[in-house]
C-alpha positions in Angstrom: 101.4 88.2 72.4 100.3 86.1 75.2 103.0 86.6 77.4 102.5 90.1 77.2 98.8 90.5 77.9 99.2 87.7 80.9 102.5 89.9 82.4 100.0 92.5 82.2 97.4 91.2 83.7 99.3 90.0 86.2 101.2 93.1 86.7 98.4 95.2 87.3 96.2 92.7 89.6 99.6 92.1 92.0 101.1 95.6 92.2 98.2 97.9 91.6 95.3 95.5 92.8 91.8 95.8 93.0 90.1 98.9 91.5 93.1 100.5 90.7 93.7 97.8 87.9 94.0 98.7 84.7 93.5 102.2 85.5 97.3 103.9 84.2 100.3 102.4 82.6 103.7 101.4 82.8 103.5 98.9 85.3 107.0 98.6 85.1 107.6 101.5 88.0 105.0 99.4 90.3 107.4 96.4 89.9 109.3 95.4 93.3 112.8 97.1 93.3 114.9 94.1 95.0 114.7 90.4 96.7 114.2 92.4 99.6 111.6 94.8 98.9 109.8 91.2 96.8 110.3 89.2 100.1 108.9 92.3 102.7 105.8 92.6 100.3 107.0 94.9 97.4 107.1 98.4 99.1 109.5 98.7 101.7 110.3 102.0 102.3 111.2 102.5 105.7 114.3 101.1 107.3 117.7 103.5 106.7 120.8 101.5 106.4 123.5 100.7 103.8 121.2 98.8 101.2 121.6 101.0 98.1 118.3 98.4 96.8 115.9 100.4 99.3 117.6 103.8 98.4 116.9 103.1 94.7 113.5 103.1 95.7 112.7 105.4 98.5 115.4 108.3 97.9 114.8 109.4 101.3 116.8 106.5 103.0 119.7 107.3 100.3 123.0 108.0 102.7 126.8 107.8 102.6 127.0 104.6 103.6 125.7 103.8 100.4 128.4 105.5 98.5 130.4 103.3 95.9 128.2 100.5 95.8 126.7 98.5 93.1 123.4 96.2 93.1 122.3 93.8 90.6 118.7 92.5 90.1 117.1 90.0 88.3 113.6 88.6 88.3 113.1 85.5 85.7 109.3 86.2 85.9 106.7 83.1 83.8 106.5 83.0 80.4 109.9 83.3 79.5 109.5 87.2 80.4 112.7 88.8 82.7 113.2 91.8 85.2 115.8 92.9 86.1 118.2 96.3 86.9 121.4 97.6 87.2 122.0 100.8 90.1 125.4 102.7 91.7 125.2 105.1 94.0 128.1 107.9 94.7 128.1 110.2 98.0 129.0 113.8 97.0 130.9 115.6 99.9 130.9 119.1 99.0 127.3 118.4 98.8 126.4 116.5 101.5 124.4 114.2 99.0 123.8 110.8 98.1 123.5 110.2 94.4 122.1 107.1 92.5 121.9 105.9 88.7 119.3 103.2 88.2 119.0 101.3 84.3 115.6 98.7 84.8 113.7 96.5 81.9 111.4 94.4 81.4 111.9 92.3 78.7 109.1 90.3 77.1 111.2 88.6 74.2 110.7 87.7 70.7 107.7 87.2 68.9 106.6 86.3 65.8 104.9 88.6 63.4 101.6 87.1 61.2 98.7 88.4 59.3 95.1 88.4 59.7 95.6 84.9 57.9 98.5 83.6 60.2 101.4 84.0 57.4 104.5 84.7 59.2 106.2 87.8 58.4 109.1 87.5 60.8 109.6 88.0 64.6 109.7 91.4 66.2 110.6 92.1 70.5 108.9 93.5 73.3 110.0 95.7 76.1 109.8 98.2 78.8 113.0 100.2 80.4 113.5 102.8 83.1 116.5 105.0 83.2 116.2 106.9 86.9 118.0 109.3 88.6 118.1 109.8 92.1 119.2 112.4 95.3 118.8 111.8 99.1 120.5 113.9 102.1 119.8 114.3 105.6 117.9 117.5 107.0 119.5 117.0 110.7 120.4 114.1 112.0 116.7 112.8 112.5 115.0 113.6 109.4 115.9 113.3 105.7 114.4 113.9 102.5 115.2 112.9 98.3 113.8 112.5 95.3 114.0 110.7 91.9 113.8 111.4 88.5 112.4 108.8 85.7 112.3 108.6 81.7 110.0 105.3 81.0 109.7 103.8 77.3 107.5 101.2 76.3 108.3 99.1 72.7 106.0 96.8 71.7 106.9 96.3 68.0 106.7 99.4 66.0 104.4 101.2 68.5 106.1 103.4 71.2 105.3 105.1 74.3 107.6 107.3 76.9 106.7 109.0 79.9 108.3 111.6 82.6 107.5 110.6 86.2 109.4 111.4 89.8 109.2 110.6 93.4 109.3 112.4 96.4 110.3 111.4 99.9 110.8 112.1 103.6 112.0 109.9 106.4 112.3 109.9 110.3 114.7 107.7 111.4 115.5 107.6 115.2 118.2 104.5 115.6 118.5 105.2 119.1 114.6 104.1 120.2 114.8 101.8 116.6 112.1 103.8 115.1 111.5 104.5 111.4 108.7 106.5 109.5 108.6 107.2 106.3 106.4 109.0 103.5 106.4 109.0 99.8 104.4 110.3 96.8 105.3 107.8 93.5 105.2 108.2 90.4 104.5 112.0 89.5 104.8 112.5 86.2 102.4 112.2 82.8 102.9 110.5 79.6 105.0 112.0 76.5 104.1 110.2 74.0 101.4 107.6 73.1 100.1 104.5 72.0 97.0 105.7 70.3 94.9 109.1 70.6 94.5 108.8 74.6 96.4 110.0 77.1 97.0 107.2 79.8 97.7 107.8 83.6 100.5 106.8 85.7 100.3 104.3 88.6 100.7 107.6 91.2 101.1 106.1 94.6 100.8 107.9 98.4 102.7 105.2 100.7 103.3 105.1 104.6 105.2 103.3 106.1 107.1 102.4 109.9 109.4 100.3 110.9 110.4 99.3 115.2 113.9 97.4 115.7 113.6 95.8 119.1 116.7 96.7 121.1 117.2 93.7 122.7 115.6 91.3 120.4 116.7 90.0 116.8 113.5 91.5 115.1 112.6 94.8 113.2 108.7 94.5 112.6 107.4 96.8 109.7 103.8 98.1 108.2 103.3 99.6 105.1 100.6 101.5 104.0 99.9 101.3 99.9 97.7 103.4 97.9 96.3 106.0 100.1 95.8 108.0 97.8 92.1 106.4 97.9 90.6 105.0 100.3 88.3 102.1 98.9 89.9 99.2 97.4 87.6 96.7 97.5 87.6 94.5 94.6 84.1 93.4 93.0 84.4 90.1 90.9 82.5 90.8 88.0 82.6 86.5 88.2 81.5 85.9 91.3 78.6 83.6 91.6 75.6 85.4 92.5 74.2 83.9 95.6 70.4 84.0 96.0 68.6 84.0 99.8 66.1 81.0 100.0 63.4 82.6 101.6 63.2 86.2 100.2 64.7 85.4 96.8 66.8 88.8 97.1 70.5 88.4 95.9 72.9 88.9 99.1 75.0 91.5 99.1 78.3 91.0 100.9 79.0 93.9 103.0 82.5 95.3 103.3 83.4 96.8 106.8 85.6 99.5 107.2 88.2 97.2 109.3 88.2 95.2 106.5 88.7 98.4 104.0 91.4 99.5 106.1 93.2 96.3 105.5 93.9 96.5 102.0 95.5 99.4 102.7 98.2 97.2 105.2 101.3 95.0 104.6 102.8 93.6 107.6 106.6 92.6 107.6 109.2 91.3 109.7 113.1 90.6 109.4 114.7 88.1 112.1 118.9 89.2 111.8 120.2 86.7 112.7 123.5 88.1 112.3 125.2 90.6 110.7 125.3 88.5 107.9 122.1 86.5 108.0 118.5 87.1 107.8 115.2 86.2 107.0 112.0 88.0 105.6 108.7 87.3 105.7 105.4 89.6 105.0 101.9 89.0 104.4 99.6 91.5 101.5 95.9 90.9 102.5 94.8 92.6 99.3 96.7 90.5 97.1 95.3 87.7 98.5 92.1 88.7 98.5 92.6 89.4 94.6 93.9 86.8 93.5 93.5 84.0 95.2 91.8 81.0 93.4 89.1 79.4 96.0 90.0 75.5 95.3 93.9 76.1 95.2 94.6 79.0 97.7 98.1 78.3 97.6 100.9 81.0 99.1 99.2 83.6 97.0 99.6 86.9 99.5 102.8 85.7 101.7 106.2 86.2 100.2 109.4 85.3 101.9 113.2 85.6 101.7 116.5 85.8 102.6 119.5 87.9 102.8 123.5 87.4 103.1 126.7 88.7 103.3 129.1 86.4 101.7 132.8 87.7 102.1 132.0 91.6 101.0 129.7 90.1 99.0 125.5 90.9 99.2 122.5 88.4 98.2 119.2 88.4 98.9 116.5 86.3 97.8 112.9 87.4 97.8 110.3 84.8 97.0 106.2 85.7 96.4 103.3 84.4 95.0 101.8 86.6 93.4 98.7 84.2 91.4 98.6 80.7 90.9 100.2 81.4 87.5 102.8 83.9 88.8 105.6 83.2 91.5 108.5 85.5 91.3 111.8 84.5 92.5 114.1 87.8 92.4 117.7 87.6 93.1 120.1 90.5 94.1 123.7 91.1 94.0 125.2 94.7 96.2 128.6 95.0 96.5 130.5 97.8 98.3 133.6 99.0 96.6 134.7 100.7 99.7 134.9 97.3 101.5 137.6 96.2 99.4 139.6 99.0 99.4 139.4 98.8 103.2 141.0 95.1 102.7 
């Protein structure tokens, strides 16, 4: 079970950090949605083009252009765990929708199965899936809204637990000026069934976020704003070495600012397009790194990083982050457009 408890751990410090952790479950619907949502700091959310990745996870920024396209994901995470998801999305005319199907796991293996004296009984597996649902459609033609529709299961040998959640979006997306705002409220929803006796919460979300594409200029800059739902995030080491003052012999307290409070709440991004089929990603999460960071090896831990191309007609991004000194993810994604070949 170790690979389980440290994807957990791990899981819940990166995604859901500081006093949030450990607080709800299914960590699985906190888990970055693509190489580019990984590489721009796990919550991108507001930039409306044809990358059916970001309309999987913001149904708000689902549109046409991502009509008859495909995207693969997959996340070969430590331990021998992987992530990964499959997602098409169709554009309804009569209807002046987007639709999108979404199928994502997280699979933790197999495992074998012993007594309280270590006999082996035989091997059981380990898993967590999300089958999703999803509608966007535009308002006018600066605002538009969507939503999405979850049914999450978690198997962890004989015991089983499933849960109803959705998410609900709006965006304001001015391409003229470069400007794009967008709000979200995650993971609504409650558990169906449980592990034990208790009801558990899910990992329910309020996110802001903007994005400004310089006209002139190869750069879009972005800020997201995570977990607003409250306000305090500061995280309190219940290892930290107490530090005495020499003269009074009082223990001293580390103040926390509201500047600095404020902070945890930001993740600042940028893309540099290169070209239309070139580009490069690069955020920075203070919280994470405040989290988990390990004093003598600081590392990467709080950066992440990527890339995205257009190969032929042809999509792939890589998104690279540290998320602990234990835990790097490297996530690849496939898109393809279908309409693009029948253009050809």
């Amino acid at each position: 079970m170790r690979r389980i408890l440290l994807a957990s751990s791990i899981l819940s410090a990166s995604f859901a950090f500081g006093q949030l952790g450990g607080q709800s479950a299914f960590r699985i619907l906190n888990i970055p949605s693509s190489a580019r949502s990984s590489a721009l700091g796990g919550n991108y959310i507001a930039v409306k083009d044809n990358d059916i990745n970001l309309g999987i996870f913001n149904p708000g920024l689902l549109n046409r252009e991502m009509g008859k396209q495909v995207a693969l994901s997959y996340l070969p995470y430590f331990e021998g765990i992987k992530i990964g998801y499959a997602s098409y999305a169709h554009y309804c005319d009569s209807l002046k929708t987007t639709f999108s199907g979404t199928v994502q796991y997280v699979d933790y293996g197999t495992f074998k199965r012993t007594d309280d004296v270590g006999t082996e009984l035989g091997d059981f597996r380990a898993g967590e899936y999300v089958v999703q649902v999803g509608a966007g459609r535009a308002v006018d033609s600066l605002f538009s809204v969507g939503a999405n529709v979850k049914f999450i299961t978690s198997n962890l040998d004989t015991y089983t637990s499933t849960a109803w959640a959705a998410d609900l979006a709006g965006v304001f997306s001015k391409p003229s000026k470069g400007i794009t705002v967008a709000a979200m409220l995650r993971n609504i929803g409650r558990q169906a069934s449980t592990f034990t006796d208790k009801r558990e919460d899910l990992p329910f979300e309020l996110q802001l976020g903007a994005t400004y594409k310089f006209r002139h200029a190869p750069f879009r800059l972005g800020l997201m704003l995570e977990n607003l739902q409250q306000w305090d995030l500061t995280y309190k080491d219940p290892n930290a070495v107490v530090q005495i003052d020499p003269t009074t012999g009082d223990v001293i307290v580390e103040k926390t600012t509201t500047a600095k409070k404020a902070m945890l709440h930001c993740v600042p991004s940028a893309e540099i397009l290169l070209s239309k089929n070139f580009m490069l990603r690069v955020a920075y999460n203070p919280r994470r790194r405040q989290e988990l960071v390990i004093a003598d090896k600081p590392g990467a831990v709080g950066l992440s990083f990527g890339i995205g191309l257009k190969v032929s007609k042809v999509h792939l991004s890589y998104g690279f982050s540290q998320l602990h000194l234990a835990g790097i993810s490297n996530t690849l994604t496939l898109a393809v457009r279908f309409s693009d070949f029948q253009k050809s």
